[in-house]
Biopython code that builds the backbone (N, CA, C, O; Angstrom):
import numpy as np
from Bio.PDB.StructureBuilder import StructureBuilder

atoms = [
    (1, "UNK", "N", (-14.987, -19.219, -15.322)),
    (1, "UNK", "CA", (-16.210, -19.521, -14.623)),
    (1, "UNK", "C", (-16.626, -18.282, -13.838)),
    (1, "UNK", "O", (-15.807, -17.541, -13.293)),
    (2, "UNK", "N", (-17.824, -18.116, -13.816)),
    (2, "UNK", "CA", (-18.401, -16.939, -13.822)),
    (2, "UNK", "C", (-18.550, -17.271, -11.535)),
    (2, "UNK", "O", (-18.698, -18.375, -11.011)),
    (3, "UNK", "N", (-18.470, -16.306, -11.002)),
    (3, "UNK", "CA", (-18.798, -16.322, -9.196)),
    (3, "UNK", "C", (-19.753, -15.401, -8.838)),
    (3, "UNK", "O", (-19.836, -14.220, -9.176)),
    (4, "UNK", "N", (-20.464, -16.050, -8.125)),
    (4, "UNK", "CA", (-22.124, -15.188, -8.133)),
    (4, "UNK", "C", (-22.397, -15.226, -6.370)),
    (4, "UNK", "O", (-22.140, -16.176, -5.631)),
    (5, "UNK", "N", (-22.684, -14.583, -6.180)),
    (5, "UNK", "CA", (-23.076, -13.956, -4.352)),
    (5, "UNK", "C", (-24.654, -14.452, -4.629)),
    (5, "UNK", "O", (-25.348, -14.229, -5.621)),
    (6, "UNK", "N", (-25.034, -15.315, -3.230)),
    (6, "UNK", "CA", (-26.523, -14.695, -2.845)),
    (6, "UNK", "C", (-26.424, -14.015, -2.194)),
    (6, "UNK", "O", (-25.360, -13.602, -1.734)),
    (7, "UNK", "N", (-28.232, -13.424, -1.750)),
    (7, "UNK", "CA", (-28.182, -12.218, -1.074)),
    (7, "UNK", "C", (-27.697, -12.612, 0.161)),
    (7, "UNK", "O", (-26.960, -11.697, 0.529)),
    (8, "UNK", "N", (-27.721, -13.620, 1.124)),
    (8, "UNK", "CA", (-27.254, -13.837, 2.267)),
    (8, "UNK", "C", (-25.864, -13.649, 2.461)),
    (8, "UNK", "O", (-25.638, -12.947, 3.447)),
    (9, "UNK", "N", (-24.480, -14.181, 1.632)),
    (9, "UNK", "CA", (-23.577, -14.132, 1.470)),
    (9, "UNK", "C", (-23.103, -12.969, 1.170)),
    (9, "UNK", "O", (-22.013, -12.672, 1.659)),
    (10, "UNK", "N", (-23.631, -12.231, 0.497)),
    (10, "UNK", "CA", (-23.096, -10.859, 0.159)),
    (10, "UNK", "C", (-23.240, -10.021, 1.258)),
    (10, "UNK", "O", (-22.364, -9.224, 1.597)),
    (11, "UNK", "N", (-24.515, -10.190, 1.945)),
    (11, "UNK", "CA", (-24.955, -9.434, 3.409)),
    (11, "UNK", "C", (-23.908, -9.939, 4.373)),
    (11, "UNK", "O", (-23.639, -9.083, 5.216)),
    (12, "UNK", "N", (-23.048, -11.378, 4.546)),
    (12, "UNK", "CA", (-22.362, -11.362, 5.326)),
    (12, "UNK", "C", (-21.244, -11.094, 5.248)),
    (12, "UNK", "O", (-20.503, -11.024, 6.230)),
    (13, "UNK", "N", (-20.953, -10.925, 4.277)),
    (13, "UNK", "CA", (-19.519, -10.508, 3.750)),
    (13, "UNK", "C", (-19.182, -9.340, 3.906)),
    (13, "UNK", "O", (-18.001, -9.025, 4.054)),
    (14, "UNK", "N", (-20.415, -8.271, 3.901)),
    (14, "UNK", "CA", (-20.438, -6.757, 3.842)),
    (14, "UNK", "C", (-20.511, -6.487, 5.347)),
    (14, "UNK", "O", (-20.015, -5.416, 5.696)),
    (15, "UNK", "N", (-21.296, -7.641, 6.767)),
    (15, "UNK", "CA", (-21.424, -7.022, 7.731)),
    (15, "UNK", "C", (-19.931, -7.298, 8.522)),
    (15, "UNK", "O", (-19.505, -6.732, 9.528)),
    (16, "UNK", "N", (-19.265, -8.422, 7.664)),
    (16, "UNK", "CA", (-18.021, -8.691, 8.692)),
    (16, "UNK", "C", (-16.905, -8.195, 8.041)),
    (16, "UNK", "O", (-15.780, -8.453, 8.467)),
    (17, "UNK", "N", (-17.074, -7.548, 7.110)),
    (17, "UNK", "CA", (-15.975, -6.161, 6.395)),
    (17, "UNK", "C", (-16.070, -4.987, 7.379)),
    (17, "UNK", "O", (-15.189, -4.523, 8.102)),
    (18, "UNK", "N", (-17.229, -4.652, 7.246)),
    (18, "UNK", "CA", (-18.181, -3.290, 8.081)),
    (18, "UNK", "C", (-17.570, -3.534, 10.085)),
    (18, "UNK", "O", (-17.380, -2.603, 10.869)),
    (19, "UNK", "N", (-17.456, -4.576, 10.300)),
    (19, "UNK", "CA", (-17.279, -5.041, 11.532)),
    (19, "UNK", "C", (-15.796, -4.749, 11.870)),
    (19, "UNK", "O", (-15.281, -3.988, 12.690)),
    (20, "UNK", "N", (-15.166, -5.813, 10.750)),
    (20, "UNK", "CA", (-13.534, -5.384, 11.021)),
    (20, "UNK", "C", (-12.843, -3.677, 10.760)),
    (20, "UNK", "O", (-11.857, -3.159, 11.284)),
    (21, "UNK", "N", (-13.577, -3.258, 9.992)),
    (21, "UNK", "CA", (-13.411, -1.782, 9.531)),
    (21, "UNK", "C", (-13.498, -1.048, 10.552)),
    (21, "UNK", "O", (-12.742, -0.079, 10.633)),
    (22, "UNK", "N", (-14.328, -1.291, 11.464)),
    (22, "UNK", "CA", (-14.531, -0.533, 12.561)),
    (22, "UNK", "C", (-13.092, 0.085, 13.263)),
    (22, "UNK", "O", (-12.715, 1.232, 13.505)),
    (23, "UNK", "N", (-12.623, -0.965, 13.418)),
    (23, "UNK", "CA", (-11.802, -1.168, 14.289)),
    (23, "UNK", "C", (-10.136, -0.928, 13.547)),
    (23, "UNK", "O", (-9.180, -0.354, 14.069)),
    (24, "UNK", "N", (-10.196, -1.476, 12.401)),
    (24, "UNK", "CA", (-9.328, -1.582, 11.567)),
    (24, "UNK", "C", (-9.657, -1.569, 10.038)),
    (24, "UNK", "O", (-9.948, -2.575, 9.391)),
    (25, "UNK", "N", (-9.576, -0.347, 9.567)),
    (25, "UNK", "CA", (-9.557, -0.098, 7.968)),
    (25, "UNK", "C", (-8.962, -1.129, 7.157)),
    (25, "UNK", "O", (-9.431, -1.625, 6.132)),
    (26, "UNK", "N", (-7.560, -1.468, 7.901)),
    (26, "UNK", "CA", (-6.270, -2.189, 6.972)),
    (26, "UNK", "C", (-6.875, -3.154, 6.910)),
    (26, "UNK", "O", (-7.030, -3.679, 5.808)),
    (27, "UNK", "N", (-7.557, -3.857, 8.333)),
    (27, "UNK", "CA", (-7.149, -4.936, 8.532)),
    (27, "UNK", "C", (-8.788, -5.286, 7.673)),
    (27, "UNK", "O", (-8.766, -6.511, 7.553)),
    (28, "UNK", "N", (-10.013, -4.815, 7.109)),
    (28, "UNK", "CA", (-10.918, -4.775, 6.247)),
    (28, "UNK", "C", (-10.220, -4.946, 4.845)),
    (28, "UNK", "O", (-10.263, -5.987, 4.190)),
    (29, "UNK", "N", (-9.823, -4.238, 4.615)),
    (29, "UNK", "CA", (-8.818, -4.312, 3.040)),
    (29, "UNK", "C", (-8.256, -5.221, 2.901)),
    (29, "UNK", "O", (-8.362, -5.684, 1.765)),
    (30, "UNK", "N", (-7.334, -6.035, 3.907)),
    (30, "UNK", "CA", (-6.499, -7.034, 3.665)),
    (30, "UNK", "C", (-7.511, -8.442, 3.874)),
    (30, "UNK", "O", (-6.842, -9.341, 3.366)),
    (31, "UNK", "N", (-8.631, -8.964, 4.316)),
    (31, "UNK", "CA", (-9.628, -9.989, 4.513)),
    (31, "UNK", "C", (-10.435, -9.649, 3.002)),
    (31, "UNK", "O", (-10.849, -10.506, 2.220)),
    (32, "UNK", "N", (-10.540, -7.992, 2.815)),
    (32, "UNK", "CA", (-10.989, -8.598, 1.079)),
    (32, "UNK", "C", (-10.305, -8.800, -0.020)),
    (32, "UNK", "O", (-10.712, -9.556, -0.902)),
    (33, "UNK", "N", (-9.040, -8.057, -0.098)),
    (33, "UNK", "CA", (-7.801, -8.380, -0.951)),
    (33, "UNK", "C", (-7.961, -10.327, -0.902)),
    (33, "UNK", "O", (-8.142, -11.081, -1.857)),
    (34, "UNK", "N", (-7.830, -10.623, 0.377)),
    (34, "UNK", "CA", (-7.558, -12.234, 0.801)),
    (34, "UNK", "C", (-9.028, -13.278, -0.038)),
    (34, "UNK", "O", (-8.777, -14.414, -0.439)),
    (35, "UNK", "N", (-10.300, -12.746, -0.169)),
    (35, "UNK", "CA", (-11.416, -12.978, -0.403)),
    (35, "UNK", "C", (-11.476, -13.073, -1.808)),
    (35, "UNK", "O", (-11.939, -14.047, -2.403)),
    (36, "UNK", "N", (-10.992, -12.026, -2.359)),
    (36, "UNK", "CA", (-10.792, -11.728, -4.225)),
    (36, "UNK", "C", (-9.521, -13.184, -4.980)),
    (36, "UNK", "O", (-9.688, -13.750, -6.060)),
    (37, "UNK", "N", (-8.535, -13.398, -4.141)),
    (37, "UNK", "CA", (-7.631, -14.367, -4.188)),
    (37, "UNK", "C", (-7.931, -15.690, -3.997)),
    (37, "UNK", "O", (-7.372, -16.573, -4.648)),
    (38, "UNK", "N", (-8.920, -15.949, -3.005)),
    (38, "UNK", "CA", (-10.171, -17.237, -2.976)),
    (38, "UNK", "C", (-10.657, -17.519, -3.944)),
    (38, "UNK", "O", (-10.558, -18.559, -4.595)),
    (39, "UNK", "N", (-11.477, -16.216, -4.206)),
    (39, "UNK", "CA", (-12.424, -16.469, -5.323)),
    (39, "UNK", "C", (-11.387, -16.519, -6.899)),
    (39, "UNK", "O", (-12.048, -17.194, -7.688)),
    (40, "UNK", "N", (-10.722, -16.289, -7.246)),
    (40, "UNK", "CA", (-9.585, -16.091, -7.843)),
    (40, "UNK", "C", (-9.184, -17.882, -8.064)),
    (40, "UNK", "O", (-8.891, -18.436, -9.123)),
    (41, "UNK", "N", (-9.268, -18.344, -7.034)),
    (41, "UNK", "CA", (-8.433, -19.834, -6.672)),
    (41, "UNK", "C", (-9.735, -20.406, -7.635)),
    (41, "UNK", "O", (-9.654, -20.663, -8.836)),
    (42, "UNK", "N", (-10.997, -20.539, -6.747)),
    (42, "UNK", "CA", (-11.907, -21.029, -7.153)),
    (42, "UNK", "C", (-12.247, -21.040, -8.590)),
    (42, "UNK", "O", (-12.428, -22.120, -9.152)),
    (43, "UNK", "N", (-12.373, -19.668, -9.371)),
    (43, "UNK", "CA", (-12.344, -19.733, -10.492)),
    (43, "UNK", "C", (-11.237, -20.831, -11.583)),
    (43, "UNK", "O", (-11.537, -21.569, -12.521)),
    (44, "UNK", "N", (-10.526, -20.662, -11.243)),
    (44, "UNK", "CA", (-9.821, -22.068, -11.490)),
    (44, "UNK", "C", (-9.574, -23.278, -11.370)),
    (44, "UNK", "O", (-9.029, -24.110, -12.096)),
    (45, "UNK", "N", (-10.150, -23.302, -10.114)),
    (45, "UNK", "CA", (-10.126, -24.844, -9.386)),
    (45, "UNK", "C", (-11.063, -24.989, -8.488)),
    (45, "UNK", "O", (-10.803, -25.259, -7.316)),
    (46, "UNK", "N", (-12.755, -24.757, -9.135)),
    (46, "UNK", "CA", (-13.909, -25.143, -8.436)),
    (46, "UNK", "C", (-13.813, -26.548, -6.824)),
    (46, "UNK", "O", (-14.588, -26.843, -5.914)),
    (47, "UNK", "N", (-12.880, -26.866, -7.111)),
    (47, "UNK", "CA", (-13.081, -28.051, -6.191)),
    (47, "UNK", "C", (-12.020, -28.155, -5.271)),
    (47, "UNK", "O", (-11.445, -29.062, -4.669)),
    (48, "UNK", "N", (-11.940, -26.808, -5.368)),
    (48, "UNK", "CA", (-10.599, -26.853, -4.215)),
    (48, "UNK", "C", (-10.968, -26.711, -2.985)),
    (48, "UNK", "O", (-10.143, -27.213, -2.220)),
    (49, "UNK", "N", (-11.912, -26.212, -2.435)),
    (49, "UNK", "CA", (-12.797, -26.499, -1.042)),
    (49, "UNK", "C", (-13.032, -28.301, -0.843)),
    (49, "UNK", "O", (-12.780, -29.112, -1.734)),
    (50, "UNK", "N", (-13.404, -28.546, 0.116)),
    (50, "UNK", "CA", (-13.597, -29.633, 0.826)),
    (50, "UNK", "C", (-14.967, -29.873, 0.880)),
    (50, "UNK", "O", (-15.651, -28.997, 1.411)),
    (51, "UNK", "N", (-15.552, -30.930, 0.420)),
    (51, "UNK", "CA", (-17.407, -31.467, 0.437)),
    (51, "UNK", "C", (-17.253, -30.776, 2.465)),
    (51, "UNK", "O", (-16.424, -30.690, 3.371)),
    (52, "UNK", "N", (-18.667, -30.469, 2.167)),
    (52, "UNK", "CA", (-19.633, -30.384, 3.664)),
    (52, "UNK", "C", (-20.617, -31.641, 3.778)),
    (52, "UNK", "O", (-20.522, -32.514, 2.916)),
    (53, "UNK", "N", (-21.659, -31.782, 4.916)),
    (53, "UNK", "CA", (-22.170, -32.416, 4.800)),
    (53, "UNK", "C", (-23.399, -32.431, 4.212)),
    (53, "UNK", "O", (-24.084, -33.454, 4.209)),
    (54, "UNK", "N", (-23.937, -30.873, 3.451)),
    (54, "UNK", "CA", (-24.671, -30.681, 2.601)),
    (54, "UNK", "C", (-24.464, -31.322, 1.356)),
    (54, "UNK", "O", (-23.284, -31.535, 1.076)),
    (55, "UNK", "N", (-24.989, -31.542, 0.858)),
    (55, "UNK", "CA", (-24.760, -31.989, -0.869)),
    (55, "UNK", "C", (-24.598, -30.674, -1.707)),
    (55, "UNK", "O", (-25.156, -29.587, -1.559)),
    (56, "UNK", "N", (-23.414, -31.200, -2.889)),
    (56, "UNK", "CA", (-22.970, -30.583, -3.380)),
    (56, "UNK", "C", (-22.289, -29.022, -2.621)),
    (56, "UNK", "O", (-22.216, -27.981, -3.273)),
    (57, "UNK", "N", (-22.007, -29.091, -1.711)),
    (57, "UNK", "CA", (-21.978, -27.524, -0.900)),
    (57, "UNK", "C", (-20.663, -27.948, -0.643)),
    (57, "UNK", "O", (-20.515, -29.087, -0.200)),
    (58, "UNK", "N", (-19.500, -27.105, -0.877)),
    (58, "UNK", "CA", (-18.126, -27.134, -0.843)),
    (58, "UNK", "C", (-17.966, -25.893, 0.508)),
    (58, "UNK", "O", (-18.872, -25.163, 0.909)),
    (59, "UNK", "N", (-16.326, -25.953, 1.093)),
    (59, "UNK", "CA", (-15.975, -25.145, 2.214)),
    (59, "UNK", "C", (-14.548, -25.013, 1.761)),
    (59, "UNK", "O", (-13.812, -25.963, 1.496)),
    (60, "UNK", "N", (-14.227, -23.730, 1.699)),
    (60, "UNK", "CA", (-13.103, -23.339, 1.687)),
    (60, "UNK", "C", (-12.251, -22.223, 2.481)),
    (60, "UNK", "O", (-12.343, -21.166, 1.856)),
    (61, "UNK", "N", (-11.522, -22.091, 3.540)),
    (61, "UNK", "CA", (-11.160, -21.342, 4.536)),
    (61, "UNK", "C", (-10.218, -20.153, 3.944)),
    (61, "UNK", "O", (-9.367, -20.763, 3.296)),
    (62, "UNK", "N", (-10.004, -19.056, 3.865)),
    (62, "UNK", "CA", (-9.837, -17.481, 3.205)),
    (62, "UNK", "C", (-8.249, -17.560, 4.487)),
    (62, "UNK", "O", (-8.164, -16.636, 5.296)),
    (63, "UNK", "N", (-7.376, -18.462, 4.509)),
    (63, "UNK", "CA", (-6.513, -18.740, 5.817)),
    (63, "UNK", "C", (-5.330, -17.222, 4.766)),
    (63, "UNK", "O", (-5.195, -17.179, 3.543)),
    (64, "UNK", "N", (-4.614, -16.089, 5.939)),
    (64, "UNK", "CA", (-4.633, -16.736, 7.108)),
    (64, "UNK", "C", (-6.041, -16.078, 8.162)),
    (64, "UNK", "O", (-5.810, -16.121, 9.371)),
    (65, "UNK", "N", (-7.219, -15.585, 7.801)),
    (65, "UNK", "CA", (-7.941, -15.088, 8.294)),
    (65, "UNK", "C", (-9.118, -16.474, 8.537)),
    (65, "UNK", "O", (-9.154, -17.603, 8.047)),
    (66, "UNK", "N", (-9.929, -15.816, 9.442)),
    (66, "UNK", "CA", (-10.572, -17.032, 10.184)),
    (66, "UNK", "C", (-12.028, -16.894, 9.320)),
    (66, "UNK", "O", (-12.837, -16.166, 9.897)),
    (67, "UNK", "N", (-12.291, -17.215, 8.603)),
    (67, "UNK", "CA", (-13.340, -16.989, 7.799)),
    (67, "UNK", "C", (-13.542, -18.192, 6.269)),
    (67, "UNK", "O", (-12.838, -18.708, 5.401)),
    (68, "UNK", "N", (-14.661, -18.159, 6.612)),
    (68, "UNK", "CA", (-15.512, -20.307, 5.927)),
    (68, "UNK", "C", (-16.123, -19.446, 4.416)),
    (68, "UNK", "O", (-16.833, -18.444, 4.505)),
    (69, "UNK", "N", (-15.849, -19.833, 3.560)),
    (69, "UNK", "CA", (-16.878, -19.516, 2.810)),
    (69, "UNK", "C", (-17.261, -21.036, 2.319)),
    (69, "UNK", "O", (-16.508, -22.010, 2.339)),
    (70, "UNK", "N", (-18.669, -20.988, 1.860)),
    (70, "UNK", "CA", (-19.990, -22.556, 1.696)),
    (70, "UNK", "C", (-20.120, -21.797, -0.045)),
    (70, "UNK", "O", (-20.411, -20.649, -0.381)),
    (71, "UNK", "N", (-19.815, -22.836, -0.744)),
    (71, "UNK", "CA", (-20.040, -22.645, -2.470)),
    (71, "UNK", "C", (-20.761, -23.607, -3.136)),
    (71, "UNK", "O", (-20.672, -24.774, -2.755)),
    (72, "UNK", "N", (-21.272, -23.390, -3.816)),
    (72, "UNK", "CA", (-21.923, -24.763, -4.623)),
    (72, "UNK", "C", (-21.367, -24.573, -5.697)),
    (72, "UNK", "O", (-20.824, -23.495, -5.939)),
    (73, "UNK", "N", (-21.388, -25.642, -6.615)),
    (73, "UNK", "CA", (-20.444, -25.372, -8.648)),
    (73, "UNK", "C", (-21.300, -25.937, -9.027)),
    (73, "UNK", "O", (-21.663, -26.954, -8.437)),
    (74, "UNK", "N", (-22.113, -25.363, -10.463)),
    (74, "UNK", "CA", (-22.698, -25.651, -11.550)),
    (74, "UNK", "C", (-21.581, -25.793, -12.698)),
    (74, "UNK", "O", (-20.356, -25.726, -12.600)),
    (75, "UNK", "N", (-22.439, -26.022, -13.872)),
    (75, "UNK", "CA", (-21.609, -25.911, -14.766)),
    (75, "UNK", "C", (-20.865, -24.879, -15.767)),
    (75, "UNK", "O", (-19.997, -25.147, -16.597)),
    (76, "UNK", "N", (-21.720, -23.025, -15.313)),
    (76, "UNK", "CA", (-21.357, -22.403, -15.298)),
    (76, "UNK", "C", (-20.741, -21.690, -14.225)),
    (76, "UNK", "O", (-19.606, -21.253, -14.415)),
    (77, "UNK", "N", (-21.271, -21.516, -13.200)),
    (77, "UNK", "CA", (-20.886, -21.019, -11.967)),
    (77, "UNK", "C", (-20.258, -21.040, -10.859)),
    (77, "UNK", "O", (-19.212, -21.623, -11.143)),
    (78, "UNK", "N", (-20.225, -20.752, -9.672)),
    (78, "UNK", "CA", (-19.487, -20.774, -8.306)),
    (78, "UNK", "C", (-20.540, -19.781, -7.858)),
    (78, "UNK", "O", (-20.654, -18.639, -8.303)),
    (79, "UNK", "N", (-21.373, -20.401, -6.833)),
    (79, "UNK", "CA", (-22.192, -19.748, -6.198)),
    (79, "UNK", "C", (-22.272, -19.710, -5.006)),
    (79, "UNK", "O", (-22.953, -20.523, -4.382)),
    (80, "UNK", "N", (-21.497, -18.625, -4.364)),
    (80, "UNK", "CA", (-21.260, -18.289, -2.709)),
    (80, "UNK", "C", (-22.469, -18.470, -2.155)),
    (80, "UNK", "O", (-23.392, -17.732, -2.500)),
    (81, "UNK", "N", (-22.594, -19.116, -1.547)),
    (81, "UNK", "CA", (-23.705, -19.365, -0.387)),
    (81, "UNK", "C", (-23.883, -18.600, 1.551)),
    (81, "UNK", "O", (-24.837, -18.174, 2.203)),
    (82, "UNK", "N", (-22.183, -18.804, 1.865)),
    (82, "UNK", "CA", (-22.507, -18.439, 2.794)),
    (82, "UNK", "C", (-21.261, -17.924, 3.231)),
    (82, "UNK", "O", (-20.371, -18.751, 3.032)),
    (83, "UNK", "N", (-20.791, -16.703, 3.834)),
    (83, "UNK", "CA", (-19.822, -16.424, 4.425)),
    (83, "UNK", "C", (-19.599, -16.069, 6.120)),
    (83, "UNK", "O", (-20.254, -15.193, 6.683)),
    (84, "UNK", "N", (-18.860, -16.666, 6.614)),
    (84, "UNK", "CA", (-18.848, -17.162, 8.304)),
    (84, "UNK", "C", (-17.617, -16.590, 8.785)),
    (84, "UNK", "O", (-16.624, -16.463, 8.068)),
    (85, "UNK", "N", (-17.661, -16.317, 9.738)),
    (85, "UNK", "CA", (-16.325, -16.586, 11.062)),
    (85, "UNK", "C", (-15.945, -17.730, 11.203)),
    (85, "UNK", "O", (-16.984, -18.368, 11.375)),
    (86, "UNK", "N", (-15.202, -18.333, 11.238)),
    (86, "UNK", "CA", (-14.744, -19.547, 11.516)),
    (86, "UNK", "C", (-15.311, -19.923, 13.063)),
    (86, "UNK", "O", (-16.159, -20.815, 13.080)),
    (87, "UNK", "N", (-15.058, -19.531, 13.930)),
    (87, "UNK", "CA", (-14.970, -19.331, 15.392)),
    (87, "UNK", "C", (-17.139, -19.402, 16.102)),
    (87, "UNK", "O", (-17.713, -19.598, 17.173)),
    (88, "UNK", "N", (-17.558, -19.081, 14.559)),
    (88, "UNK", "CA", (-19.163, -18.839, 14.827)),
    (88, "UNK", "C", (-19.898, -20.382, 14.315)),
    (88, "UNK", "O", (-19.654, -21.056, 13.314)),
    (89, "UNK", "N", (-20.740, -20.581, 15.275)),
    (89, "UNK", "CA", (-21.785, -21.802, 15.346)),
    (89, "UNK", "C", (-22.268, -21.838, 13.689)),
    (89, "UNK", "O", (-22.361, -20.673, 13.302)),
    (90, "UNK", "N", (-22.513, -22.552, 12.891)),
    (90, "UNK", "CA", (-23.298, -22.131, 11.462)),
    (90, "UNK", "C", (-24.679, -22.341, 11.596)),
    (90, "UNK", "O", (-25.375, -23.233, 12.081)),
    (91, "UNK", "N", (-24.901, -21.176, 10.982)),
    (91, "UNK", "CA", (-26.906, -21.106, 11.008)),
    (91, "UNK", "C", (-27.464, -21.681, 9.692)),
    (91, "UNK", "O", (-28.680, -21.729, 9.505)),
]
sb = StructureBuilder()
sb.init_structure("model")
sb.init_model(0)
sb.init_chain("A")
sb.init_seg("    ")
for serial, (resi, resn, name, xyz) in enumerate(atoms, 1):
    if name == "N":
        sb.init_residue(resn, " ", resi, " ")
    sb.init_atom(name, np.array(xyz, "f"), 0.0, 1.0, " ", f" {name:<3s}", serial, name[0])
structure = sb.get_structure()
């Protein structure tokens, strides 16, 4: 199954890489190493996140880092919707 970024998701993914990098190179590398292994999961087991209260919109936590990713599944796809801080209000 094919995993597809919108533009929002990809923008957040890149600003809270860019964020942790700051501070910590490693610790950037190891939240996307952790992110590729998600998506990795997912590709295999679309439904391994937990329903939200959106429809059809799945949540799956990137543990041990504090970070939500929001997916929807078609019948080809896995389509990242939204990537969060755990710790942050959702917009």
């Amino acid at each position: 199954m094919k995993v597809r970024y919108t533009k929002r998701a990809a923008a957040q993914i890149a600003a809270a890489l860019d964020y942790v990098a700051a501070e910590s190179p490693q610790g950037a590398d190891r939240i996307r190493d952790r992110l590729q292994i998600v998506l990795m999961l997912l590709r295999d087991h679309p439904q391994a996140g937990r329903p939200t209260t959106r429809p059809g919109v799945r949540r799956l936590a990137t543990h041990p880092y504090p970070y939500l990713i929001d997916y929807r599944v078609t019948d080809t796809e896995i389509i990242v919707q939204r990537f969060r801080h755990a710790a942050r209000r959702p917009i």
